[in-house]
C-alpha positions as CSV (number, residue, x, y, z in Angstrom):
1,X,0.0,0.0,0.0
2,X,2.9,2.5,1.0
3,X,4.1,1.6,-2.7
4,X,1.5,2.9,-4.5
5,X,0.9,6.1,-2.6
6,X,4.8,7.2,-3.1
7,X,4.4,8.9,-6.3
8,X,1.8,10.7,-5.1
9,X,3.1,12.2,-2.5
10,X,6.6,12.8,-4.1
11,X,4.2,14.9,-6.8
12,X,2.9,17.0,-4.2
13,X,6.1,17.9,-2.3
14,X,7.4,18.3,-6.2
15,X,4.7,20.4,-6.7
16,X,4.8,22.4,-3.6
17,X,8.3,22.9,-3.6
18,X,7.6,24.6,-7.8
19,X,4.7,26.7,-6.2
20,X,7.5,28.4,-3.8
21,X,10.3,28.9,-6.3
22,X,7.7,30.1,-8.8
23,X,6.1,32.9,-5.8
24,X,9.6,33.8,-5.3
25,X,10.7,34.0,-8.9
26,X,7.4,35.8,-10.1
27,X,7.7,38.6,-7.9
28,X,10.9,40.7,-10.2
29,X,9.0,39.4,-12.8
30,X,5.7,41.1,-12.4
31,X,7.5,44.2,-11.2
32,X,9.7,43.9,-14.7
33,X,6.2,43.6,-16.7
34,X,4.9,46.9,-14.9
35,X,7.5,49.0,-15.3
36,X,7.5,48.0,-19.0
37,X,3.7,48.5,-19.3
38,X,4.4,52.2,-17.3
39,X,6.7,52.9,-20.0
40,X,5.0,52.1,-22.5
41,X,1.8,54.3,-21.0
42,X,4.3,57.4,-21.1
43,X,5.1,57.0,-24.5
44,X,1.8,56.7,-25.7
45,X,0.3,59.9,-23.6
46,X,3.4,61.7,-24.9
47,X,2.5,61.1,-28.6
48,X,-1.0,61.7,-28.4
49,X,-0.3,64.8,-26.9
50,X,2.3,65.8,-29.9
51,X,-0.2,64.3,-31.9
52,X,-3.2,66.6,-30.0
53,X,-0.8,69.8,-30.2
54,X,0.4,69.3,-33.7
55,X,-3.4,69.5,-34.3
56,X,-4.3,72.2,-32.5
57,X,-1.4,74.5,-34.0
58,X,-2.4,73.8,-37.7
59,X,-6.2,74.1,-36.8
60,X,-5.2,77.7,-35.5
61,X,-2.7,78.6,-38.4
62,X,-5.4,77.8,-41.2
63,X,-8.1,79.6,-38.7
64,X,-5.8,82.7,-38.9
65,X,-4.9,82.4,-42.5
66,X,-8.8,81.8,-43.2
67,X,-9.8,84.5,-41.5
68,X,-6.9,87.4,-43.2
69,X,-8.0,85.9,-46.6
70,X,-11.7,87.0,-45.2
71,X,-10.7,91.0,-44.3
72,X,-9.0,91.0,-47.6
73,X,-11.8,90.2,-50.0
């Protein structure tokens, strides 16, 4: 009877010793996948907003030039 039940219970320790390398060893990781993500956020905020400005300033100059073409005729 003790036979048959080895495996099993070598499995568990086997799997319980995994479960507390892979806690340990997921930690950095998760930290690692953050700070990329973060990064990634900044970047995108920053070109929407170059993309938002660069709008913005050629919405104005063709307002302007619109408008001097207006007093003129």
């Amino acid at each position: 009877m003790m036979k048959s039940l080895a495996p099993v219970a070598l499995t568990g320790l086997a799997g319980v010793i995994l479960w507390k390398v892979l806690q340990i060893l997921m930690a950095p990781v998760v930290a690692w996948i953050l700070g990329i993500l973060a990064i990634g956020l900044k970047i995108g905020l920053a070109l929407a907003f170059a993309f938002v400005l660069f709008y913005g300033v050629r919405r104005v100059m063709r307002a302007r030039a619109q408008g001097e073409s207006d007093a003129e005729a």
